[in-house]
Every structure is written in C-alpha cells, then in structure tokens.
C-alpha atoms as a printed R data frame, in Angstrom:
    type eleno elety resid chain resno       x       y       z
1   ATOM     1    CA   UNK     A     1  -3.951  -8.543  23.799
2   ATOM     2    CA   UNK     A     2  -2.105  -9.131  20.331
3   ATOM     3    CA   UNK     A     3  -5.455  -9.461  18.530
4   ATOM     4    CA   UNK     A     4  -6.372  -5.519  20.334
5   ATOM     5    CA   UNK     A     5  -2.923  -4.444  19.327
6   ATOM     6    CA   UNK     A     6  -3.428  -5.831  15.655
7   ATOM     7    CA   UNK     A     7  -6.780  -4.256  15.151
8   ATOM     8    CA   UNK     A     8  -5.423  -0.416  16.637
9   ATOM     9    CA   UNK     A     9  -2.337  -0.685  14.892
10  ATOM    10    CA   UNK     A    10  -3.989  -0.868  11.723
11  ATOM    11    CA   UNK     A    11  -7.204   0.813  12.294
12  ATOM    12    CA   UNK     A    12  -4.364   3.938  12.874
13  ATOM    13    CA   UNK     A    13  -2.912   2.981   9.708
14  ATOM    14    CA   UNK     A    14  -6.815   2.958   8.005
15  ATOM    15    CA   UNK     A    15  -7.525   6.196   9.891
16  ATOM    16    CA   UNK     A    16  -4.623   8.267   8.696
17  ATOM    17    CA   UNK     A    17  -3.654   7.234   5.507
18  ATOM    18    CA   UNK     A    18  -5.219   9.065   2.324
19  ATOM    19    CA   UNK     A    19  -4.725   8.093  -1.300
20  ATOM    20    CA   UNK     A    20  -4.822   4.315  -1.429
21  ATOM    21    CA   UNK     A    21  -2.756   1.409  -0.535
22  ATOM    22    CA   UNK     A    22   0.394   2.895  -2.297
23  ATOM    23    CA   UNK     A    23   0.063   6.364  -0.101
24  ATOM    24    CA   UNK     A    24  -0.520   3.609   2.818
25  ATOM    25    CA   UNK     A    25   2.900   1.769   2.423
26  ATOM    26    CA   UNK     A    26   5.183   4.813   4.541
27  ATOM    27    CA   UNK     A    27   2.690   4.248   7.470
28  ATOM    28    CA   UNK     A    28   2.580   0.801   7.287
29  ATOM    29    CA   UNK     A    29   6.348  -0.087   7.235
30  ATOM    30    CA   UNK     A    30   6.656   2.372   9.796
31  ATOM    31    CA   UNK     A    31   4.093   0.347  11.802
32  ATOM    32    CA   UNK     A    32   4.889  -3.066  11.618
33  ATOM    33    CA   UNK     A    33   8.668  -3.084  10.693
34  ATOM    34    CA   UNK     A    34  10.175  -0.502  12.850
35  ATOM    35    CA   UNK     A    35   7.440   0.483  15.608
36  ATOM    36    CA   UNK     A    36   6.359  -3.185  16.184
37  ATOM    37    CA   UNK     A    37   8.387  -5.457  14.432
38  ATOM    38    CA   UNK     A    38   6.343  -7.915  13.073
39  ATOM    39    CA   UNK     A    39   8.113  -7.909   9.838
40  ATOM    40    CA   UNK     A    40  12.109  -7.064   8.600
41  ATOM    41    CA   UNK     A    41  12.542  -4.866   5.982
42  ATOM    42    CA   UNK     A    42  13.091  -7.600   3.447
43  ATOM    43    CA   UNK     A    43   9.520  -9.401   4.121
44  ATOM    44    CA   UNK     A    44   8.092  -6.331   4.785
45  ATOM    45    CA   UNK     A    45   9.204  -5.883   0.658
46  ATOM    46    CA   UNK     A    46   7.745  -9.282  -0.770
47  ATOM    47    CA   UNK     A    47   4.505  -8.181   1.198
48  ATOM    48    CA   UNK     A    48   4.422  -5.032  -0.875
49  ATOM    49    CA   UNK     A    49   5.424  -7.684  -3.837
50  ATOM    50    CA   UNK     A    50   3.026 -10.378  -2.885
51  ATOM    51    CA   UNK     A    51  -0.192  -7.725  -2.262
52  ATOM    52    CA   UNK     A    52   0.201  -5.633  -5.447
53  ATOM    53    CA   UNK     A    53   0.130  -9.117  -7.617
54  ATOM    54    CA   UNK     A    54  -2.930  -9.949  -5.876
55  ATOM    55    CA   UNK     A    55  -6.497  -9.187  -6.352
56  ATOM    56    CA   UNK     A    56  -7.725  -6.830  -3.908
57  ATOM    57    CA   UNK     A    57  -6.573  -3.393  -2.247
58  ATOM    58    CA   UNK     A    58  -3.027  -3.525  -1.485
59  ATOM    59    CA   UNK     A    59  -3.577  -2.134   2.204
60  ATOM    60    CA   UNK     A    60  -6.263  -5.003   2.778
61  ATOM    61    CA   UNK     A    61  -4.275  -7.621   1.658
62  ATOM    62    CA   UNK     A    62  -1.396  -6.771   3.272
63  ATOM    63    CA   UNK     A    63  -3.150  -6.380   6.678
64  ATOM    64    CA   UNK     A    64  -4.503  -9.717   6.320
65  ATOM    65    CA   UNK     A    65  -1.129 -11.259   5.164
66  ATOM    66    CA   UNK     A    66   0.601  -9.420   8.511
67  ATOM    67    CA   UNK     A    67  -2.416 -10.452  10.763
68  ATOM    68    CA   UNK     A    68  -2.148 -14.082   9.961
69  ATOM    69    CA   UNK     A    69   1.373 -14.109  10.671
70  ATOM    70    CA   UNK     A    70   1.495 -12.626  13.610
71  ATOM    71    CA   UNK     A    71  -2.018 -13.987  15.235
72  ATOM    72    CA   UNK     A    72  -3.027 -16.777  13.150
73  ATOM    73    CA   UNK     A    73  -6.874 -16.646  11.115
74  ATOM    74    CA   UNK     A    74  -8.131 -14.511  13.794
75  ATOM    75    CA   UNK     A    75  -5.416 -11.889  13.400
76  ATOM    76    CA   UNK     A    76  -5.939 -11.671   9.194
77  ATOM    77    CA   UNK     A    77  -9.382 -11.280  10.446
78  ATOM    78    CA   UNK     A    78  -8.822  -8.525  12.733
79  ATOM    79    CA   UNK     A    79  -6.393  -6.476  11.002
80  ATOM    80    CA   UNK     A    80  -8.536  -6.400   7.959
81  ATOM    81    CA   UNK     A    81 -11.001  -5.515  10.446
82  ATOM    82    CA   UNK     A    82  -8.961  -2.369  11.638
83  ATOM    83    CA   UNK     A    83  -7.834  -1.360   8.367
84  ATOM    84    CA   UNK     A    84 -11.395  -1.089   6.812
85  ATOM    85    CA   UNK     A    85 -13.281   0.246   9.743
86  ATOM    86    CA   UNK     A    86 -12.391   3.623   9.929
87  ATOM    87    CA   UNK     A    87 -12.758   4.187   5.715
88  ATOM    88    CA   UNK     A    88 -16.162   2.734   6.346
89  ATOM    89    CA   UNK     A    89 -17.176   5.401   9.145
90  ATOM    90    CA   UNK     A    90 -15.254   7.767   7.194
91  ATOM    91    CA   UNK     A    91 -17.296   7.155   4.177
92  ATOM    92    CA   UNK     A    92 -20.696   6.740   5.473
93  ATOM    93    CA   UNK     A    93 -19.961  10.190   6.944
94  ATOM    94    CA   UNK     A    94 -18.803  11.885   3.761
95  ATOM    95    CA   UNK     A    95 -21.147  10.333   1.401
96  ATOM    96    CA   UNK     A    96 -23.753  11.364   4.118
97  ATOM    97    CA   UNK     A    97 -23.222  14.842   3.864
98  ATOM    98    CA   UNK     A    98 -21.076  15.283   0.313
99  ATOM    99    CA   UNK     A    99 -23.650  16.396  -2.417
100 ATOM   100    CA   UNK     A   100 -24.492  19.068   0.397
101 ATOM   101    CA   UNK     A   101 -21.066  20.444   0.605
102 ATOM   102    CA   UNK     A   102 -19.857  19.457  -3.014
103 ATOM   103    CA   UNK     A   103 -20.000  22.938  -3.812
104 ATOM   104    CA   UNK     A   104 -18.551  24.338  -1.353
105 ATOM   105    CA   UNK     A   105 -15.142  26.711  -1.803
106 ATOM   106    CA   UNK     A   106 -14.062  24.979   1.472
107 ATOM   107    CA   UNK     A   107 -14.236  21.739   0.600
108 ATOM   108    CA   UNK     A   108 -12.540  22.133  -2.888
109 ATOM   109    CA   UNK     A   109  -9.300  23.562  -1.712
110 ATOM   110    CA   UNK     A   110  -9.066  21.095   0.523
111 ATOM   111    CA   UNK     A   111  -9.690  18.294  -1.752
112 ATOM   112    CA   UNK     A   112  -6.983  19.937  -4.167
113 ATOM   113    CA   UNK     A   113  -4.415  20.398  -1.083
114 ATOM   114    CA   UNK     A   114  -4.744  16.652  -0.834
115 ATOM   115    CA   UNK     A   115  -3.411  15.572  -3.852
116 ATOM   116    CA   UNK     A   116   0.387  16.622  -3.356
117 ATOM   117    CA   UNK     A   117   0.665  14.938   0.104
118 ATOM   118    CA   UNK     A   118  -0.810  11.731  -1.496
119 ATOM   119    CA   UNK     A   119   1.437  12.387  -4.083
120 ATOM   120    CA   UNK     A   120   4.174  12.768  -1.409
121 ATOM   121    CA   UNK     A   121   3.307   9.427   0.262
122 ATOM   122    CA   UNK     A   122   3.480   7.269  -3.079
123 ATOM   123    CA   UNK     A   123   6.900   8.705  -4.072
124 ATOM   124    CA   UNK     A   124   7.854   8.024  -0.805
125 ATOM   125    CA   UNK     A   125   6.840   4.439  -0.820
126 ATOM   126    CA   UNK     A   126   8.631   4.213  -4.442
127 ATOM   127    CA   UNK     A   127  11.988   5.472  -2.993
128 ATOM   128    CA   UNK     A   128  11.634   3.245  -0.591
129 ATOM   129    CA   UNK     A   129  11.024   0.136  -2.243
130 ATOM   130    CA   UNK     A   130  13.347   0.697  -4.637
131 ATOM   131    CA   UNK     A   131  16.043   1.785  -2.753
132 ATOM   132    CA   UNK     A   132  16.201  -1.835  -1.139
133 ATOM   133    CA   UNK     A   133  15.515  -3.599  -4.412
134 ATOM   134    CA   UNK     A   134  17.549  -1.983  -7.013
135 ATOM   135    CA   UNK     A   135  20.264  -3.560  -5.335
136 ATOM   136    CA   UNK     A   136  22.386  -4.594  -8.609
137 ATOM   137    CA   UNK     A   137  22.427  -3.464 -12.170
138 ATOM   138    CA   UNK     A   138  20.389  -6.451 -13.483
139 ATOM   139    CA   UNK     A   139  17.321  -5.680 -11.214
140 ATOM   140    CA   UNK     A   140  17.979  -1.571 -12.159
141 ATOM   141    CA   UNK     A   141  18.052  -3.045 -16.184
142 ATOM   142    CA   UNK     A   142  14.874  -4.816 -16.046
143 ATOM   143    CA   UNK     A   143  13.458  -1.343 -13.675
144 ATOM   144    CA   UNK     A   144  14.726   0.710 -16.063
145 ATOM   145    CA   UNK     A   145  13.142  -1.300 -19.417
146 ATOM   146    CA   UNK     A   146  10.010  -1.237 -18.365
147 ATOM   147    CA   UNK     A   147   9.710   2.200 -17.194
148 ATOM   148    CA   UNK     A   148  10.827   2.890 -20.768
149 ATOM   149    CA   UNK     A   149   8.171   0.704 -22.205
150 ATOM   150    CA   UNK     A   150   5.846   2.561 -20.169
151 ATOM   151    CA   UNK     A   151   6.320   6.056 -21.519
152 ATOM   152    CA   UNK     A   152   5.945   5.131 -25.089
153 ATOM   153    CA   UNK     A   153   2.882   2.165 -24.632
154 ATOM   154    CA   UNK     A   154   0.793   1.216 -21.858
155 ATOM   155    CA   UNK     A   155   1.330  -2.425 -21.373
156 ATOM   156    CA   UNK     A   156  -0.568  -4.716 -19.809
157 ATOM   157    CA   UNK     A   157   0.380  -4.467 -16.655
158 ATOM   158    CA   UNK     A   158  -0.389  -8.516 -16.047
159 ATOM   159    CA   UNK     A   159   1.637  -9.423 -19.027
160 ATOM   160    CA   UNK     A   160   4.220  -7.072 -17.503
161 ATOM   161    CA   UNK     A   161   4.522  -8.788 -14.614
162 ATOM   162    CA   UNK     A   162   4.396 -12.231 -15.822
163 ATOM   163    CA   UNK     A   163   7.489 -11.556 -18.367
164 ATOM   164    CA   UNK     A   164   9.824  -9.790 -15.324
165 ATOM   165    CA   UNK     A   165   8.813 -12.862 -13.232
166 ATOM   166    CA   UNK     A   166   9.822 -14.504 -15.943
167 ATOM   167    CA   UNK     A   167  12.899 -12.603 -16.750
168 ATOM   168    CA   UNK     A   168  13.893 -12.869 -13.254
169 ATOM   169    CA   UNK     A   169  14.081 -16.286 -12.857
170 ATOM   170    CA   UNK     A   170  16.279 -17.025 -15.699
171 ATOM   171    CA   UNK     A   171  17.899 -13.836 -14.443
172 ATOM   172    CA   UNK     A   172  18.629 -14.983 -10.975
C-alpha cells in the first residue's frame, strides 16, 4: 500500500507541476511535509539542499531521496517512477502533435500565460526556503553577498557553492 501511495503522491506532483523542479518545490512540501508527513520542515529543507547540489533534476532526486526513506530501494524506485511518468505521457503527446499546432494563436497565449504562474511557483519556493533559513544575520550576510556577486558577475555556480560550504563551516 505505501509503495501505491508513493507512486500517486508523486505522479500528482509530476502531473501538475509546470516549470521544473524549482516550480515543483510548493507542491512537493505540500505533499510530503504537511499532507503526508514523511518529512518535517527542516529535512524537507536539506532535501531541497541536498537535490540542487546534486546531478540530476531536482524533482527526481528528491523523489528518490523521499522514496527511499520512507519505503526502502523499492520506494526511490517508485517515486521516481511516479514523478517521471506523467512528463513522459505528457511529452510523447505534445511532441506528437507540436510542430502541427506550433503555429497556432491558441497555443501561443497559452504558452505565454504559463510563464507568470511558473514564475509564481519559484518565488514561492524561494520565500519559502528562505524564510526558514535566513534564520540569523550570518546566514542573511553570506545570502545577501552572493546575490550581490550575482548581479555584477555570473559566478560559477559550483565554485559558489563550494566557498559558502566552506564559509559556513568556519561560520558555524
């Protein structure tokens, strides 16, 4: 029954989430923090932490992550499972039929009315993650430096993350 309930959850979450893992994180919190509980807000946060350093798509990873700690190999398996299938049957359908419709007036507008509530998602997931980790001025400091940095150069975003790491442990 758990593995079921894995693979629905986050085949919902896979279904109705548009714009990428980041646009995915409102929905997924919602999901498996306050609807089911399989995480608390705090390890629901290093999962966001731990599947943005990692290679792969953030939504992915952190299905698998949740999966195998709720329901072992199987359930990384089978949340994975449910968060790529419908994007899959989504796609095959789209790219089926796209170049036909491309054109279409239809189809542009509603590609264009898209973008804001994707837009809406990620800002969402940003308030929300930062609300619970700007929780003292260092961690706002180090926020607020490399935001700063990022306006006037586009760093490396590896190199970025290695020096806060780094920063934070002589920090903390």
């Amino acid at each position: 029954m758990l593995y079921l309930k894995l693979f629905l959850v986050f085949a919902k979450i896979g279904l109705f989430s548009f714009g990428g893992g980041l646009a995915m994180l409102p929905l997924i919190q919602e999901e498996v923090v306050e609807n089911q509980k399989w995480l608390t807000e705090h390890e629901f946060i290093d999962l966001v932490a731990v599947a943005q350093s990692t290679p792969g798509p953030i939504a992915v990873n952190g299905a698998t992550f949740i999966g195998q700690k709720t329901g072992g190999f199987l359930g990384g398996v089978v949340a994975t499972a449910g968060v790529v299938t419908p994007s899959i049957i989504i796609m095959f359908i789209i790219a089926s039929f796209f170049f036909i419709f491309s054109h279409n007036k239809f189809v542009k507008e509603t590609l264009l009315w898209i973008k804001p509530g994707t837009i809406g998602f990620i800002a969402s997931a940003v308030w929300f993650i930062g609300y619970k980790t700007l929780v003292d001025w260092k961690s706002m400091a180090i926020f607020l430096v490399v935001l700063s940095f990022s306006f006037y150069k586009k760093p490396n975003p590896i190199l970025v993350t290695i020096l806060t790491g780094i920063v934070g442990i002589l920090i903390y």
